[in-house]
C-alpha positions as CSV (number, residue, x, y, z in Angstrom):
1,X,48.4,68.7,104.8
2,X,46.0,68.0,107.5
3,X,46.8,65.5,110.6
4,X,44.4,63.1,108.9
5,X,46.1,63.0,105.4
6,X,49.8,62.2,107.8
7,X,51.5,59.0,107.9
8,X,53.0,58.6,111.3
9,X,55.8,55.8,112.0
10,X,56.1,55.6,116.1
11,X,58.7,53.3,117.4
12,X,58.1,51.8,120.8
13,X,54.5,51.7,120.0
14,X,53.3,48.6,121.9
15,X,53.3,49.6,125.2
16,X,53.2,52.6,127.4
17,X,53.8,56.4,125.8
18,X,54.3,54.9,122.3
19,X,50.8,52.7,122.8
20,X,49.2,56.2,124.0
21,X,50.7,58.1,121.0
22,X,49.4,55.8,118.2
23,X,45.9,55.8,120.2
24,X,46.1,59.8,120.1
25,X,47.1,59.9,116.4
26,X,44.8,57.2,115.5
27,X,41.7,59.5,116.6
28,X,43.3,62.4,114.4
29,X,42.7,60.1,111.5
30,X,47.1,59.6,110.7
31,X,47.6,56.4,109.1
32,X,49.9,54.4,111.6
33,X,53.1,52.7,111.0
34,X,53.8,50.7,114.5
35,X,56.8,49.1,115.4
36,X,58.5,47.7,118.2
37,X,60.6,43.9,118.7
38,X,57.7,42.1,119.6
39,X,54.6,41.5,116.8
40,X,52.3,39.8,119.3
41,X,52.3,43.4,121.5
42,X,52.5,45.2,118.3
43,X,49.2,43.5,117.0
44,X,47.3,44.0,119.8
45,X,47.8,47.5,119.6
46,X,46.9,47.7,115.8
47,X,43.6,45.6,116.9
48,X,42.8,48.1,119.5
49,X,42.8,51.0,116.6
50,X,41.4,49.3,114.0
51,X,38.3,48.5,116.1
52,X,37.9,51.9,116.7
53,X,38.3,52.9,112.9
54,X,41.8,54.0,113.0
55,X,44.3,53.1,110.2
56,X,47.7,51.1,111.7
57,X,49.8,48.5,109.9
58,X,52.7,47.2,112.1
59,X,56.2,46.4,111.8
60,X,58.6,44.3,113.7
61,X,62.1,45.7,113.9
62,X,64.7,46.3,116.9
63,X,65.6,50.2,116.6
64,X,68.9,49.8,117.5
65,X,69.9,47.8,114.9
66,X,70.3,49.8,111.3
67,X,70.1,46.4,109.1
68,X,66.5,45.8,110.6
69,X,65.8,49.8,110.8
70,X,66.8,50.4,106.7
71,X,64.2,47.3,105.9
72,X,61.1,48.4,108.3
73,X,61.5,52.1,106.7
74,X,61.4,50.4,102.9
75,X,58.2,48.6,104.2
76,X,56.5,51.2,105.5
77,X,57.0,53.4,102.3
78,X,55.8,50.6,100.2
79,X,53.2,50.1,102.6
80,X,51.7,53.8,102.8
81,X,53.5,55.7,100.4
82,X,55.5,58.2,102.3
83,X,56.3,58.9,105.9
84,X,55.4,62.4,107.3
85,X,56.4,61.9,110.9
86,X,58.8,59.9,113.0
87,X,58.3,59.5,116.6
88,X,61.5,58.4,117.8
89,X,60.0,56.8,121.3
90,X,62.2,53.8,122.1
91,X,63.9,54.3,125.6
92,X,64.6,53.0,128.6
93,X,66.1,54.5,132.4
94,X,68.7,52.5,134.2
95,X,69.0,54.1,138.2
96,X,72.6,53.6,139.0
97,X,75.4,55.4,140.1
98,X,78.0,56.6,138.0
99,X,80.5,54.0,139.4
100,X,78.6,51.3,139.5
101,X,78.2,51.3,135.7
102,X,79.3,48.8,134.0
103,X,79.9,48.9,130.2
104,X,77.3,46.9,128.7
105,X,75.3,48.8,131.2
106,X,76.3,52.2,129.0
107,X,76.3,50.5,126.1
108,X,72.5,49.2,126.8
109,X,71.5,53.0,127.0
110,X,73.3,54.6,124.4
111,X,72.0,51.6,122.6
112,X,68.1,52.2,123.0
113,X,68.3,55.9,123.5
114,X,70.3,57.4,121.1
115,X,71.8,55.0,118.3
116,X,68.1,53.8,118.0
117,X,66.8,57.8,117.0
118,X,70.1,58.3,114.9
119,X,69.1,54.9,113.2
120,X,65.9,55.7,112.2
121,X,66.3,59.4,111.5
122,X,69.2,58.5,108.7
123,X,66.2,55.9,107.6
124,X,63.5,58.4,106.8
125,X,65.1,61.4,105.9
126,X,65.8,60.3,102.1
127,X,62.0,59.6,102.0
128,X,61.1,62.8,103.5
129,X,63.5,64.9,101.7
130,X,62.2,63.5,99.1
131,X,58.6,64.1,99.0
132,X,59.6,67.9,100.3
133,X,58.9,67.8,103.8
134,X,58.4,66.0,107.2
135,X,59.1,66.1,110.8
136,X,61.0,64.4,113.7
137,X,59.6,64.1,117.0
138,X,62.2,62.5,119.7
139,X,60.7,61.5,122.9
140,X,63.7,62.6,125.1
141,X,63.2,63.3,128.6
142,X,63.4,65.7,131.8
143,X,67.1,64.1,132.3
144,X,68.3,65.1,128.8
145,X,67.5,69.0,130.1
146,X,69.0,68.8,133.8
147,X,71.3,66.2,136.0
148,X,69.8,63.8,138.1
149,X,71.7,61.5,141.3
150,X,71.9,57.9,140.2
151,X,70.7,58.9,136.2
152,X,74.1,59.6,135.0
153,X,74.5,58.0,132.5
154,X,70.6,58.1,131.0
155,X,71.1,62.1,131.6
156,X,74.1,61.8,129.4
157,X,72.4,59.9,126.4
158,X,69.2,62.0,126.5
159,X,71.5,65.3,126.5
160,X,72.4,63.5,123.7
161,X,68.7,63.3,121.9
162,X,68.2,66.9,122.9
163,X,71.5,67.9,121.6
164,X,71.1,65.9,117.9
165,X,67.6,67.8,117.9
166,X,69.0,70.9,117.9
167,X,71.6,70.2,115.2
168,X,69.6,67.9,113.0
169,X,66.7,70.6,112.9
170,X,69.5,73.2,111.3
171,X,70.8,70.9,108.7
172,X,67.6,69.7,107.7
173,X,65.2,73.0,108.0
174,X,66.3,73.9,103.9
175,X,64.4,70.5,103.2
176,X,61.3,71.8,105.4
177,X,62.0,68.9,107.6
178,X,61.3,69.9,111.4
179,X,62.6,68.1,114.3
180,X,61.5,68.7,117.9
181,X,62.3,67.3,121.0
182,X,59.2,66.3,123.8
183,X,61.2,65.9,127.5
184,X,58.9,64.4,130.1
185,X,59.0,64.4,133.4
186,X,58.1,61.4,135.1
187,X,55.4,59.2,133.5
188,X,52.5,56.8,135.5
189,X,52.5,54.4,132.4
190,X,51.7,50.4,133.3
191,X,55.4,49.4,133.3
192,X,56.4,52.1,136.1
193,X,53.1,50.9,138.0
194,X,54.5,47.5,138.3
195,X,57.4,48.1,139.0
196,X,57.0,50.8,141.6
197,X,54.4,49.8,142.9
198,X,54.9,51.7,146.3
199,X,55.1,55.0,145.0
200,X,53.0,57.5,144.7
201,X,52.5,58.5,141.1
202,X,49.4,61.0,141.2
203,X,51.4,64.0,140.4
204,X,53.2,62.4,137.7
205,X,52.1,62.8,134.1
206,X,49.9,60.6,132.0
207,X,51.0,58.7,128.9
208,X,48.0,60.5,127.3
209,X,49.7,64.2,128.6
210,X,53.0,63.3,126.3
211,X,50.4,62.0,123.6
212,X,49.0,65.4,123.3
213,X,52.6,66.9,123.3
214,X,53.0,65.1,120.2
215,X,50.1,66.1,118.7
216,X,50.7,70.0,119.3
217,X,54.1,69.4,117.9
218,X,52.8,67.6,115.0
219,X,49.8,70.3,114.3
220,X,50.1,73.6,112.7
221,X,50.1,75.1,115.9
222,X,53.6,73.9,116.5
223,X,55.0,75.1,113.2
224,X,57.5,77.4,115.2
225,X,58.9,74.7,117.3
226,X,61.7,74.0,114.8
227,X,65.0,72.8,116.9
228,X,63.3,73.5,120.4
229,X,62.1,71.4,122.9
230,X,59.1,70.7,124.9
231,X,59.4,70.5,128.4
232,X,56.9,68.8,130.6
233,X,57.9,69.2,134.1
């Protein structure tokens, strides 16, 4: 199957490295399945493809929540058919140290980071064991390969992506699914900008350098990257 016959669901996709993703894929000529909380962000994003010939449908779901996650996945496959990737985007950092944490604070990133990729991974996997094949593609992060001051606990829940990676790829590689892990270093996307705005970002990576990540892991040429991960730092 070539990139252009794939249908790609990419959660996170209205903004930042999921927006760039989708734009990436959307060039390849995948048929898009966008989702994210928000449906006004969401159909920008689809507008932005679609006027550039690309093939996107959106769907509004919060990851985290496996009620909303089941539904969005039943849509999508009556939508397109099948699902041959899941990009498993959703995340977000929290700088604070260890002590200071406070439970809803853990409870926020175990919430967005990991329960959101174990939600929609049980989602799809039916569907792509089904139809004899897929892949995974979780959007961890440089703190999910090595410790970082004041990242505890987002270093703990992306160990947590890389380590489910690892695992899931073994169970499921008899049912030719592959799962692979993309950890980023720091990214310039719009978001940071604003927020930090005094820092300088021009050694950081692009959006667009994760987008192509995806891509490689996606193509042929990253048939061998079963249960590994891709670092980008």
């Amino acid at each position: 199957m070539g990139l252009a016959d794939k249908v790609v669901l990419i959660t996170g996709a209205s903004e930042g490295i999921g927006k760039s993703i989708a734009f990436r894929l959307a060039q390849e000529g995948c048929s898009l399945a966008l989702v994210a909380r928000t449906s006004a962000n969401l159909r920008e994003t689809q507008l932005k493809i679609r006027a550039e010939n690309g093939k996107a449908d959106f769907f509004p779901a919060d990851v985290s929540r496996p009620d909303q996650v089941k539904e969005m996945v039943q849509q999508v496959v009556n939508r397109f058919g099948r699902i041959d990737v899941l990009v498993n985007n959703v995340g977000k950092g929290l700088r604070k140290p260890f002590m200071d944490l406070t439970d809803e604070d853990w409870q926020f990133l175990v919430n967005v980071n990991l329960t959101s990729v174990v939600n929609c991974s049980k989602a799809v996997l039916p569907q792509m064991r089904e139809q004899g094949g897929g892949q995974i593609i979780n959007i961890a992060s440089k703190s999910g390969r090595v410790g970082e001051v004041e990242f505890v606990g987002y270093c703990a829940v992306k160990h947590g992506v890389v380590g489910l990676t690892r695992a899931l790829a073994l169970e499921e590689a008899p049912h030719h699914i592959r799962v692979v892990a993309i950890c980023p270093g720091p990214v310039s996307t719009d978001g940071m900008k604003r927020n930090l705005a005094h820092v300088d970002m021009s050694d950081w990576l692009t959006p667009e350098d994760v987008a192509d990540a995806v891509l490689f892991a996606i193509s042929d040429a990253g048939r061998s990257m079963q249960g590994k991960t891709i670092d980008l730092f």
